[in-house]
N, CA and C atoms as a LAMMPS dump frame, in Angstrom:
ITEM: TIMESTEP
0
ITEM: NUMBER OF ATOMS
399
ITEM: BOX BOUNDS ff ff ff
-5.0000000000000000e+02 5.0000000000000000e+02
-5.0000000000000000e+02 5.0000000000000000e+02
-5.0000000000000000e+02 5.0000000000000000e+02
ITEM: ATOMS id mol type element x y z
1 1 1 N 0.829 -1.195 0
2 1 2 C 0 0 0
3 1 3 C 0.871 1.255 0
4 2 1 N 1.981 1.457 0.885
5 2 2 C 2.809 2.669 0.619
6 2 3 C 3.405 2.603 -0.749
7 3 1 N 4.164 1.653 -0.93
8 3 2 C 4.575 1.479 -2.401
9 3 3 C 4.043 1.789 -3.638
10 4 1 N 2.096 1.45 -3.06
11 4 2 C 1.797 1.971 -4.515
12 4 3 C 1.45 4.086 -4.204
13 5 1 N 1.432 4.115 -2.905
14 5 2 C 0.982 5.731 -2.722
15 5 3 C 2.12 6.276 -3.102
16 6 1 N 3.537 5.53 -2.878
17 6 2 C 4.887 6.666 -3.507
18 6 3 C 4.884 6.244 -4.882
19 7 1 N 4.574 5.58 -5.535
20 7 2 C 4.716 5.796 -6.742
21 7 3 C 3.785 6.56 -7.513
22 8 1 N 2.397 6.677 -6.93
23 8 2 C 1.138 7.614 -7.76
24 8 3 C 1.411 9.27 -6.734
25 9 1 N 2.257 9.288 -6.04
26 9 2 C 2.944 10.45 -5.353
27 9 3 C 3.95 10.809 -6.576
28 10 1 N 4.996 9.939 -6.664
29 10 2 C 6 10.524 -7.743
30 10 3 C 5.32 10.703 -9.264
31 11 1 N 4.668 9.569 -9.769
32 11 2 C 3.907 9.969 -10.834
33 11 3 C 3.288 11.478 -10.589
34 12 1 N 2.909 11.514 -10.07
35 12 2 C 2.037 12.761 -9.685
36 12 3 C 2.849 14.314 -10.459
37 13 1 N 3.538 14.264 -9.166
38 13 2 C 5.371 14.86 -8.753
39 13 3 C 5.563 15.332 -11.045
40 14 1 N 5.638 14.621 -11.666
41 14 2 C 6.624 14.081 -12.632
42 14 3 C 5.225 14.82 -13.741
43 15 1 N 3.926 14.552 -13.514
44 15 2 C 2.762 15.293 -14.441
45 15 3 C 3.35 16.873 -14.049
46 16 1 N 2.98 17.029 -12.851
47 16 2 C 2.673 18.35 -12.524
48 16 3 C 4.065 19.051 -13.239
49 17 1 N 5.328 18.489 -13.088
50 17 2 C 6.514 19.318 -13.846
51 17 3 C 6.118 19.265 -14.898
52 18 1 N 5.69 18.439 -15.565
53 18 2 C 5.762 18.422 -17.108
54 18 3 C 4.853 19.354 -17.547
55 19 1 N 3.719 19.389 -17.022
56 19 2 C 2.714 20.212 -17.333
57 19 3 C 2.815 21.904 -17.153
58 20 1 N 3.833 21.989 -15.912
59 20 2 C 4.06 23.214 -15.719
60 20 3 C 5.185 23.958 -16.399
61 21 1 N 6.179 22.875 -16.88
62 21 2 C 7.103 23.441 -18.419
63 21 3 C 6.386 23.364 -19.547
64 22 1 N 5.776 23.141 -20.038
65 22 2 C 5.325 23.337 -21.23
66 22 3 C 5.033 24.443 -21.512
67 23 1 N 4.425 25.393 -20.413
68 23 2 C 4.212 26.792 -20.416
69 23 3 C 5.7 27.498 -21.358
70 24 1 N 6.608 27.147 -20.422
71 24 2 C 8.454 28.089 -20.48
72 24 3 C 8.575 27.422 -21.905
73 25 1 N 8.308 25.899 -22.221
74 25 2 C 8.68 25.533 -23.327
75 25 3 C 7.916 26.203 -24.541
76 26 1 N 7.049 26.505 -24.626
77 26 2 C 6.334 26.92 -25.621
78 26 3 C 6.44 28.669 -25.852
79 27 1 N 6.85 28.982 -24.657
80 27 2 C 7.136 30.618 -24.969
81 27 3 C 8.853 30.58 -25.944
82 28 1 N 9.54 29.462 -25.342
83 28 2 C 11.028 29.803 -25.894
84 28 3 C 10.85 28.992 -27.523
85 29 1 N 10.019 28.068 -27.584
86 29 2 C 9.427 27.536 -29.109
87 29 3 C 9.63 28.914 -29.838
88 30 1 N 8.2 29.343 -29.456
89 30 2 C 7.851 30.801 -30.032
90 30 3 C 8.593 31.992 -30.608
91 31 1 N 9.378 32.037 -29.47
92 31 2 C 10.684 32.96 -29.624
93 31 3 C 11.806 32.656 -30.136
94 32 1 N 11.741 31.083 -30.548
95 32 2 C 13.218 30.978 -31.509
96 32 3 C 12.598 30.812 -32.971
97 33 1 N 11.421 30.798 -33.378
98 33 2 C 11.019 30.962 -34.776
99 33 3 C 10.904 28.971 -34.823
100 34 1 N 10.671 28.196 -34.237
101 34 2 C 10.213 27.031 -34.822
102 34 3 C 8.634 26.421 -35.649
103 35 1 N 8.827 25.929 -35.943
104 35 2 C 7.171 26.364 -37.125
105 35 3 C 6.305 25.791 -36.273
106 36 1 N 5.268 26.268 -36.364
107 36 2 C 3.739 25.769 -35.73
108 36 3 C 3.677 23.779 -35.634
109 37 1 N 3.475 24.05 -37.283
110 37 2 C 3.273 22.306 -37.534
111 37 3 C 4.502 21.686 -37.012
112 38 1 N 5.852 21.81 -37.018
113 38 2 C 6.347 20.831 -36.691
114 38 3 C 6.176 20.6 -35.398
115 39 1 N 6.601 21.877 -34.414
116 39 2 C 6.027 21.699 -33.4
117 39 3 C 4.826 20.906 -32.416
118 40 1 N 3.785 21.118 -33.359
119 40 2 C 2.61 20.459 -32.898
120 40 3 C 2.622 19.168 -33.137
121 41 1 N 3.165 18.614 -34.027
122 41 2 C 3.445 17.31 -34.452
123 41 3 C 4.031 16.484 -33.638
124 42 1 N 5.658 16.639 -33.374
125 42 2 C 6.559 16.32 -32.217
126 42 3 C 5.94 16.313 -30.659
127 43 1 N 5.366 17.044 -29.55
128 43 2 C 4.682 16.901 -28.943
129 43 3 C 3.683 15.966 -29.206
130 44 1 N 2.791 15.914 -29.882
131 44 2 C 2.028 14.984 -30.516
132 44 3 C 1.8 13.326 -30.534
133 45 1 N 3.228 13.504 -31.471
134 45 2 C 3.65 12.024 -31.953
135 45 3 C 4.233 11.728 -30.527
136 46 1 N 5.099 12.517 -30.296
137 46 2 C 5.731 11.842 -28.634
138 46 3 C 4.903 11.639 -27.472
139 47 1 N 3.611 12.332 -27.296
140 47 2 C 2.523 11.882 -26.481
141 47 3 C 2.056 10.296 -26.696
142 48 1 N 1.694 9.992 -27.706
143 48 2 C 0.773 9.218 -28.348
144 48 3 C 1.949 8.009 -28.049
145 49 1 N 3.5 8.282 -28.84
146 49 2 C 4.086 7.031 -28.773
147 49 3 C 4.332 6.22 -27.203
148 50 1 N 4.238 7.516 -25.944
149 50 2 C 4.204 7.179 -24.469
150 50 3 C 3.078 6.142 -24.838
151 51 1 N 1.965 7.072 -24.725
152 51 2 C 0.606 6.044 -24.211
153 51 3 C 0.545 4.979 -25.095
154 52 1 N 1.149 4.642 -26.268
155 52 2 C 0.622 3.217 -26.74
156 52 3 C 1.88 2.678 -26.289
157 53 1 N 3.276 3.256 -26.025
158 53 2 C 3.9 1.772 -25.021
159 53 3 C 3.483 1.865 -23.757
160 54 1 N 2.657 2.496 -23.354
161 54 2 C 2.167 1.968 -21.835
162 54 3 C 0.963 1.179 -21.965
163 55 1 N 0.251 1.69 -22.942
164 55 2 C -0.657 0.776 -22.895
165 55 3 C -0.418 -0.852 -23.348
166 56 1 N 0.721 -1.283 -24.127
167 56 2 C 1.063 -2.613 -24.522
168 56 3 C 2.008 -3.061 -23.268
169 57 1 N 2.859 -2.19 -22.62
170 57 2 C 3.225 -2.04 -21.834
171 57 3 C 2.304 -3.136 -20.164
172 58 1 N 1.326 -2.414 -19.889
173 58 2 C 0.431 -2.554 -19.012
174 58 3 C -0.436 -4.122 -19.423
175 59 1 N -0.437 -4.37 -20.851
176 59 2 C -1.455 -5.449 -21.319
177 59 3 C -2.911 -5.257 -20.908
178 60 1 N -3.224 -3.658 -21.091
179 60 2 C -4.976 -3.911 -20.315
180 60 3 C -5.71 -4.787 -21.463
181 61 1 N -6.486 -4.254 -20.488
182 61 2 C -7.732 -5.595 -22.084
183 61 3 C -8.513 -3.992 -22.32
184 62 1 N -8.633 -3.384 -23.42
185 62 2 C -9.202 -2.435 -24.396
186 62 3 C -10.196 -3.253 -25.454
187 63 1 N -11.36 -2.069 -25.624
188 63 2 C -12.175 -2.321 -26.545
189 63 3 C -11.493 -1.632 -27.541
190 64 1 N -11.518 -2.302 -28.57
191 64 2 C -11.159 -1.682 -30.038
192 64 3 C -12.483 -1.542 -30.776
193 65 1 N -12.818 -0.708 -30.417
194 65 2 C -14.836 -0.782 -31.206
195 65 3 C -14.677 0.638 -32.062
196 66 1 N -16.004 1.07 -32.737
197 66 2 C -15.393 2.489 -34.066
198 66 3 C -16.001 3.269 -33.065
199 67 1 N -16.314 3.36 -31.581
200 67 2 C -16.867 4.471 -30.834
201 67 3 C -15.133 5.032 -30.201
202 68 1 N -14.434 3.57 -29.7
203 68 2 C -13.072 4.071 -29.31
204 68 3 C -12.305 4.707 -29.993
205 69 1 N -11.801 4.311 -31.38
206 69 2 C -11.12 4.253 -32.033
207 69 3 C -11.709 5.885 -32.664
208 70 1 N -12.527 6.526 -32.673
209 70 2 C -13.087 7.593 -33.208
210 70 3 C -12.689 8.782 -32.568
211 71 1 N -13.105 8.115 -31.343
212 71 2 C -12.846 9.461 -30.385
213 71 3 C -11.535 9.978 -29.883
214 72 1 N -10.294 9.075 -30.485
215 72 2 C -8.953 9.656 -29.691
216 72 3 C -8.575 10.612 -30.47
217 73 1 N -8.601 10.715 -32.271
218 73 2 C -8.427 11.571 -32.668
219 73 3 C -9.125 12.843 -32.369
220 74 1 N -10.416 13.359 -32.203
221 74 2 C -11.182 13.979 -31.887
222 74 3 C -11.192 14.362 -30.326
223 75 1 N -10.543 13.502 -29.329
224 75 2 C -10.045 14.184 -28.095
225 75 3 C -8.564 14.972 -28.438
226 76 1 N -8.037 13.989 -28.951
227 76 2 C -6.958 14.529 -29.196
228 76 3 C -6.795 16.035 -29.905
229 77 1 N -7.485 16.05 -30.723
230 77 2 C -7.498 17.542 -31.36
231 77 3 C -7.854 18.406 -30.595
232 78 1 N -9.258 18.141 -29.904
233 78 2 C -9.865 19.237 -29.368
234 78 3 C -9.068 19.294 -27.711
235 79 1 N -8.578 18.497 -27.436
236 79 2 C -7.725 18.202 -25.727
237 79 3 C -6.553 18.686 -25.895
238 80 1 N -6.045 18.919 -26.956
239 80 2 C -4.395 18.686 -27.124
240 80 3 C -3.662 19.474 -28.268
241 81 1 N -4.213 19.724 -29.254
242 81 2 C -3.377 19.961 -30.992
243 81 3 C -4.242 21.763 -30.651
244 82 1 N -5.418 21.508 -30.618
245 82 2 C -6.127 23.163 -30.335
246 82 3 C -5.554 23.925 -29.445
247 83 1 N -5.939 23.96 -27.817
248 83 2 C -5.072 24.821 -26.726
249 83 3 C -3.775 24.892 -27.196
250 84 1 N -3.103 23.971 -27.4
251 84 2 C -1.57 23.813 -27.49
252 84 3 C -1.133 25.006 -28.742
253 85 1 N -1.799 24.987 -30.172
254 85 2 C -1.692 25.842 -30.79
255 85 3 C -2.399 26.991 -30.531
256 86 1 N -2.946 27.358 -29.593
257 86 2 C -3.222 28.798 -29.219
258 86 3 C -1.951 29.397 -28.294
259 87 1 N -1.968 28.4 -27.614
260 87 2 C -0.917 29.047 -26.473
261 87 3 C 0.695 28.824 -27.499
262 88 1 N 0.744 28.329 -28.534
263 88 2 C 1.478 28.688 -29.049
264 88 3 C 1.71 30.311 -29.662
265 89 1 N 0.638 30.254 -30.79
266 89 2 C 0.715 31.388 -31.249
267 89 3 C 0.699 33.038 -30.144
268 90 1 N 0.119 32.882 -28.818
269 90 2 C 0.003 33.506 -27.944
270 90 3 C 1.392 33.765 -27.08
271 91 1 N 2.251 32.536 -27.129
272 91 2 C 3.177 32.624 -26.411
273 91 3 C 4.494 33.48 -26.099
274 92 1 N 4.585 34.048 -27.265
275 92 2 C 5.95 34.858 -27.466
276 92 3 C 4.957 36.305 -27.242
277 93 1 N 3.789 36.859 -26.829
278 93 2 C 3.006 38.011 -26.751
279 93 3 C 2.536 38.318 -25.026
280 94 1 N 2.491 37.045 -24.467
281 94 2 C 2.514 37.067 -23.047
282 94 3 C 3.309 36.664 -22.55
283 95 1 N 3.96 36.773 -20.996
284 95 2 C 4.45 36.301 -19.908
285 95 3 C 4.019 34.83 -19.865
286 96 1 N 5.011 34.226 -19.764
287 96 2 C 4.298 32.439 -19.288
288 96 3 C 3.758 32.252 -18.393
289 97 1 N 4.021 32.822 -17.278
290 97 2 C 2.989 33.326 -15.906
291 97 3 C 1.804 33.021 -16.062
292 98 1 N 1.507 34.013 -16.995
293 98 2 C -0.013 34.511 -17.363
294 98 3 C -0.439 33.813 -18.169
295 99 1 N -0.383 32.675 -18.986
296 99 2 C -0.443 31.633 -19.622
297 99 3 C -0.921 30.645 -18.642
298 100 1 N 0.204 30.508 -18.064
299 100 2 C 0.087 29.491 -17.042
300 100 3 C -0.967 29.376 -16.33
301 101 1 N -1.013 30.401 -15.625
302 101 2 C -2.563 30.756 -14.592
303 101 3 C -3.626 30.898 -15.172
304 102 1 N -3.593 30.858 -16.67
305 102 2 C -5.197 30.824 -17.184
306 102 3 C -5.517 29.643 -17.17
307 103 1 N -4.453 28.698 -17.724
308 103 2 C -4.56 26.883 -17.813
309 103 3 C -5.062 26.4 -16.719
310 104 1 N -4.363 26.945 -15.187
311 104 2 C -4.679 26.615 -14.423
312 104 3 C -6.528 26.843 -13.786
313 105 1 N -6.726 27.594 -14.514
314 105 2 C -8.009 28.359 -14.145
315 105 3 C -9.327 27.533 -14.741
316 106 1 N -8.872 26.732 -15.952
317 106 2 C -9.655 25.99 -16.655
318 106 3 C -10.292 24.481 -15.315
319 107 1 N -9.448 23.941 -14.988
320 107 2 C -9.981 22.859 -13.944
321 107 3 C -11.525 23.916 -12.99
322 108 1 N -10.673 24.674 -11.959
323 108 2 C -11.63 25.362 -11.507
324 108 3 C -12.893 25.742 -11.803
325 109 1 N -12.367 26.297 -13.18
326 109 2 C -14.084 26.474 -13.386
327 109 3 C -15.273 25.64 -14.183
328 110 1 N -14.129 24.237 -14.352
329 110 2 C -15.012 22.866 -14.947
330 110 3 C -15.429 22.593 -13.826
331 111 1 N -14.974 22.257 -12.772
332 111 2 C -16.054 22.378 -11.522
333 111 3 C -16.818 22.723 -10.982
334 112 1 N -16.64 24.226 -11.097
335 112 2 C -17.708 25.049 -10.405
336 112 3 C -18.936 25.462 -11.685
337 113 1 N -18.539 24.896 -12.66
338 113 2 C -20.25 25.36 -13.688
339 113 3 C -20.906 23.544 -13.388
340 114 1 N -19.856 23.019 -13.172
341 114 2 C -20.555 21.499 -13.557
342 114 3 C -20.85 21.208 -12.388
343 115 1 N -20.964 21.861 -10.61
344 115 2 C -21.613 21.737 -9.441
345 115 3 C -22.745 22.858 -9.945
346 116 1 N -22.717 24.309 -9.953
347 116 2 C -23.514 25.037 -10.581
348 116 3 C -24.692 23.682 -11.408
349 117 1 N -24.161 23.358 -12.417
350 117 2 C -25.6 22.898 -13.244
351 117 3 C -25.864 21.602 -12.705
352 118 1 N -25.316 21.112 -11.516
353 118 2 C -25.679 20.348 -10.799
354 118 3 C -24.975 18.385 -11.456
355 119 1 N -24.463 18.329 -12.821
356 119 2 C -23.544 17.221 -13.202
357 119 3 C -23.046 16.761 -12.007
358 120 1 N -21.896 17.199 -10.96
359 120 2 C -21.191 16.876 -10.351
360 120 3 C -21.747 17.112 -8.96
361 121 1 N -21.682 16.226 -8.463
362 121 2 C -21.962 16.829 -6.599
363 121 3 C -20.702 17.614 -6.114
364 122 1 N -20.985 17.924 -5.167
365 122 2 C -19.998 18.723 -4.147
366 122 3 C -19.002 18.097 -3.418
367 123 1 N -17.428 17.694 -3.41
368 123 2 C -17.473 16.784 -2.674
369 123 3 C -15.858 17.526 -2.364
370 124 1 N -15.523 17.556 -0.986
371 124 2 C -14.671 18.009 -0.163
372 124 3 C -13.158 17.62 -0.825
373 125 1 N -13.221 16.49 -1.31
374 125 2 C -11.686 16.217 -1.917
375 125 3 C -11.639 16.695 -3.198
376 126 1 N -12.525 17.022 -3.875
377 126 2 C -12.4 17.507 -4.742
378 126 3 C -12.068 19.14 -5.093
379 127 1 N -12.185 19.564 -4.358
380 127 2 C -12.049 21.37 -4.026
381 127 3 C -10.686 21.292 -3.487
382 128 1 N -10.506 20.514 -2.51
383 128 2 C -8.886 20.209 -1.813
384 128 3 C -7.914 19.943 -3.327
385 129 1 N -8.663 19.248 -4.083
386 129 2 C -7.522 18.932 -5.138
387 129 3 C -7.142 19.77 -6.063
388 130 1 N -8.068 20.617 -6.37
389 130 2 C -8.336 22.272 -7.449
390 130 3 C -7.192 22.718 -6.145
391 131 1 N -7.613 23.151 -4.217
392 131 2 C -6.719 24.479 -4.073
393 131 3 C -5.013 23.916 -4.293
394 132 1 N -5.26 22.458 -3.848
395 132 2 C -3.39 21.932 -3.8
396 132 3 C -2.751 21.99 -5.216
397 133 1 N -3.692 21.606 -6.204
398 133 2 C -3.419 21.968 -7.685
399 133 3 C -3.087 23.371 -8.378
C-alpha cells in the first residue's frame, strides 16, 4: 500500500513538472522561430508514442470498437493539438505566468459550472484537489 501511494505520489510529482514546463517551453518555441506544424506534431507524436507503449506495456484488455477508435483523434485535437496551438501562437506576446494561470483556471471552473448545473456533486476532496493543484 505505501509502495503503490509513492509511486502515484512521484507519478504525480513528474505530471505536474511536465505540465508546468510546457508553459516556459512553448514561450522559448515561439521565440526561436520554430514552425507551428512541426512543433505540434513532435509533442504529438511523442505523447501518443508514451501512451501506446504503456498501454502494450500494461497489457490492459481495451475495446477496439469504431466508438473508441473515433474518439482519440477527436479528443486529441480538441484536448491537445487546439489549446496547445493557441498558447502557441500567444506565447511569445505574453508572460508564461499569465499563460500558465489561465490553464490553471480551466480545472476550476469545470467544476464550479458542472456543481452550478448540478452534473457533479460537491465533494470536499475535490475542491482540496483544485486548491493543492
Amino acid at each position: 500500500m505505501i509502495k503503490t501511494n509513492f509511486i502515484s505520489l512521484i507519478l504525480l510529482l513528474i505530471a505536474g513538472i511536465g505540465y508546468g514546463s510546457v508553459f516556459v517551453a512553448n514561450k522559448l518555441v515561439a521565440e526561436n522561430g520554430l514552425p507551428t506544424s512541426a512543433y505540434l506534431f513532435w509533442i504529438s507524436f511523442l505523447g501518443t508514442l508514451i501512451t501506446v507503449l504503456l498501454f502494450f506495456f500494461k497489457k490492459s484488455n481495451f475495446n477496439f470498437n469504431t466508438i473508441n477508435i473515433l474518439h482519440f483523434p477527436v479528443s486529441a485535437t480538441f484536448g491537445m493539438l487546439l489549446p496547445f496551438a493557441v498558447v502557441y501562437f500567444v506565447a511569445d506576446k505574453l508572460p508564461s505566468g499569465i499563460i500558465s494561470i489561465l490553464f490553471t483556471l480551466a480545472p476550476i471552473f469545470t467544476y464550479l459550472f458542472s456543481y452550478l448545473l448540478k452534473v457533479e456533486p460537491f465533494r470536499w476532496m475535490s475542491l482540496m484537489a483544485i486548491f493543492f493543484g
